[in-house]
C-alpha positions, 0 to 999 in steps of 0.5 A, spaced: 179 439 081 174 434 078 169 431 083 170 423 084 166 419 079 159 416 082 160 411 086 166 412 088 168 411 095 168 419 098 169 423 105 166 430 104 167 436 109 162 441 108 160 447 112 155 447 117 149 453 117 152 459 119 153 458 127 154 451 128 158 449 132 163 446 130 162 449 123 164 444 119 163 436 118 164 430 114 160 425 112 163 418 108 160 413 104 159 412 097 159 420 092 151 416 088 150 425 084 154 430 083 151 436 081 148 443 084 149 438 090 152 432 092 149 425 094 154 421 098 150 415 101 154 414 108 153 405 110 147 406 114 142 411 114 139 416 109 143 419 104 147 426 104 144 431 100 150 437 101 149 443 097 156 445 092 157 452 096 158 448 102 163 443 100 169 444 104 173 438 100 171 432 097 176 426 098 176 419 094 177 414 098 180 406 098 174 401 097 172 398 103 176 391 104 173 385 100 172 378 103 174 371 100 167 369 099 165 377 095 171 375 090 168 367 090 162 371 087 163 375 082 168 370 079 162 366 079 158 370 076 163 372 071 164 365 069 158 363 067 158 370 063 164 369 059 163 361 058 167 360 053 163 356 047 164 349 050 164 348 058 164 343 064 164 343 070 169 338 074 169 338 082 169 345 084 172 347 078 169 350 071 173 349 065 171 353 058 174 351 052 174 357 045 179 353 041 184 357 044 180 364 042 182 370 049 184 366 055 179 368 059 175 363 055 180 358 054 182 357 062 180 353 069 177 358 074 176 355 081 169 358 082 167 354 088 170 352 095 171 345 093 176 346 088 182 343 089 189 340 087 186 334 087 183 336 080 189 338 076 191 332 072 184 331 070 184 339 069 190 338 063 188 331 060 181 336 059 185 340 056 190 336 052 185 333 048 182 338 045 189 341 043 189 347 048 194 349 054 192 347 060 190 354 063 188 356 070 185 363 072 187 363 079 183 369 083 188 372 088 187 370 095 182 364 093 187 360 089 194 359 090 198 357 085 200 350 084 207 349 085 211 348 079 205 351 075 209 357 071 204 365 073 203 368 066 198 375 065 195 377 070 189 382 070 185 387 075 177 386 076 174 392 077 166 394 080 161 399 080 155 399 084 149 401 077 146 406 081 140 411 077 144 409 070 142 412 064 145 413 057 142 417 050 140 410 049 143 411 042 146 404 041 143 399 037 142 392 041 143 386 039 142 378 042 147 377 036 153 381 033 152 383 026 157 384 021 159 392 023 160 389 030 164 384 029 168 388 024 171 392 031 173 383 033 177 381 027 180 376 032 172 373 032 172 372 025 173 364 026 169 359 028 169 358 034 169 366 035 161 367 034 159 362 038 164 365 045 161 371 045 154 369 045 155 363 051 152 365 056 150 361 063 144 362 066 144 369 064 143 374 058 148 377 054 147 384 048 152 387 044 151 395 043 154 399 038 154 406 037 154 407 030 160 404 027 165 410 033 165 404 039 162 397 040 162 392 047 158 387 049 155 386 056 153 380 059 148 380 066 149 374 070 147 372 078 152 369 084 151 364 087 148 370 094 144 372 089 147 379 086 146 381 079 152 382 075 153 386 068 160 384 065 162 389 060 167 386 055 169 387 048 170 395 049 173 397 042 172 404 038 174 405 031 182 408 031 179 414 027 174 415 032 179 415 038 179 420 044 172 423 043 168 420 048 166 413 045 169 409 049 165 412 056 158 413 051 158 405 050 160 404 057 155 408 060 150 405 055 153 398 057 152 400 064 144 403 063 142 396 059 145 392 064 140 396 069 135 395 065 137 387 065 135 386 073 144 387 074 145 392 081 153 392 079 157 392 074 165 390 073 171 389 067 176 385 068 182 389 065 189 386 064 194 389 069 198 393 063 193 396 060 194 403 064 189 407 059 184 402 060 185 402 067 184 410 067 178 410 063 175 406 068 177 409 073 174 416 070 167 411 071 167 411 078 170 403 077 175 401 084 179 395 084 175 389 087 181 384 086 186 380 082 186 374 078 193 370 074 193 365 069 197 360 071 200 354 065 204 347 068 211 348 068 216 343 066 216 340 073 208 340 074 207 333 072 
């Protein structure tokens, strides 16, 4: 069976030097190599180094639990990388409008504790006037759901920490996307398209491409606790180019660009259905941090 991806949360039983006692033991903490050797860093003290013949077993791990205030950073830091291309900011709330391109772009996030019901009214007016759905995007356990406001898609938030990244570094980078990107991204093809993706709040954005096999954009953004996040979005590969590793190449050259950015984490939020997404990012060494629902008003929310 093949080792738990780098960064997975892991407990390894190894075997001790010949007349231990007892014989063997384990060590849990996060798997950062696996090689010749196994690097497990435990949550203090230094790492692990464990050599391959003395793995009894190698386990992962469920993520450690996440508080409130972890989600309310990272939600933060993933607004402010994917603002949508017109943003304001109303009590707690950060509404982002894109002429209705992605939902993430065109939705209300609480990003900070001040937020509240109170704001609704304003939040749909907002909305309404420049022709969209009002939209929440509510992260589990932050934010409950306004009564008479109707749950529609809803999507996982999954993170890794960006620990010794490196990539072939064969992806071209670009501040803005050219035409070969974009040919990935029909639904930017409109005016409102380009200036969403380059929308960037106190932060730095690229877009890669690897040839013309797979593109994404990754967008490195600081929370409010200071922790550098790089967001990886818009992950494609060509359809003739599927199932041969592109998608894990641009998301290791993602992962690498946004280390060399000052990002010590990077997260995707991908949508709940998407089950070959999911498996993809799993297979990097990404772990459900939490979850988060858009929410439109239903009949009676008014």
């Amino acid at each position: 069976m093949a080792d738990p991806a780098p960064g997975t949360r892991v407990v390894v039983r190894y075997r001790l030097p010949e007349g231990s006692t007892p014989p063997l033991t384990d060590v849990i903490g996060r798997l950062d190599a696996a090689g010749e050797s196994l690097v497990v860093q435990p949550e203090s003290g230094e790492a692990v180094t464990i050599p391959r013949d003395r793995v009894v077993v190698v386990k992962a791990l469920a993520a450690r639990p996440i508080r409130n205030s972890e989600i309310r950073n990272l939600e933060s830091a993933a607004a402010h990388a994917w603002p949508g291309g017109e943003q304001e900011w109303l009590d707690g709330w950060l509404l982002r409008a894109a002429d209705g391109l992605t939902l993430r772009g065109n939705s209300a996030v609480p990003v900070r504790p001040d937020a509240s019901e109170a704001s609704l009214p304003d939040i749909e007016r907002w909305y309404r006037d420049r022709g969209l759905t009002p939209r929440l995007s509510l992260p589990d356990r932050v934010f409950r759901p306004p009564s008479g406001w109707t749950l529609t898609d809803a999507a996982v938030v999954l993170t890794r920490p960006l620990t010794d990244e490196r990539a072939p570094s064969d992806a071209v980078a670009m501040a803005t996307p050219d035409d070969r990107w974009l040919a990935h991204h029909p639904r930017y093809d409109a005016p409102a398209g380009v200036p969403l993706l380059t929308s960037v709040v106190d932060g730095v954005a690229a877009f890669l491409r690897l040839d013309d096999a797979a593109t994404a954009r990754v967008a490195v953004t600081s929370a409010p606790d200071g922790r550098r996040w790089a967001g990886i979005t818009a992950v494609t590969t060509h359809p003739d180019r599927r199932r041969q590793g592109w998608a894990r190449r641009i998301c290791a050259e993602a992962c690498a660009w946004g280390a060399e950015n000052g990002a010590t984490h990077g997260y995707v939020q991908v949508e709940e259905s998407n089950a070959a997404a999911l498996r993809l990012y799993d297979g990097l060494g990404f772990g459900e941090h939490h979850r988060y629902r858009y929410a439109e008003p239903g009949p009676s929310s008014s």
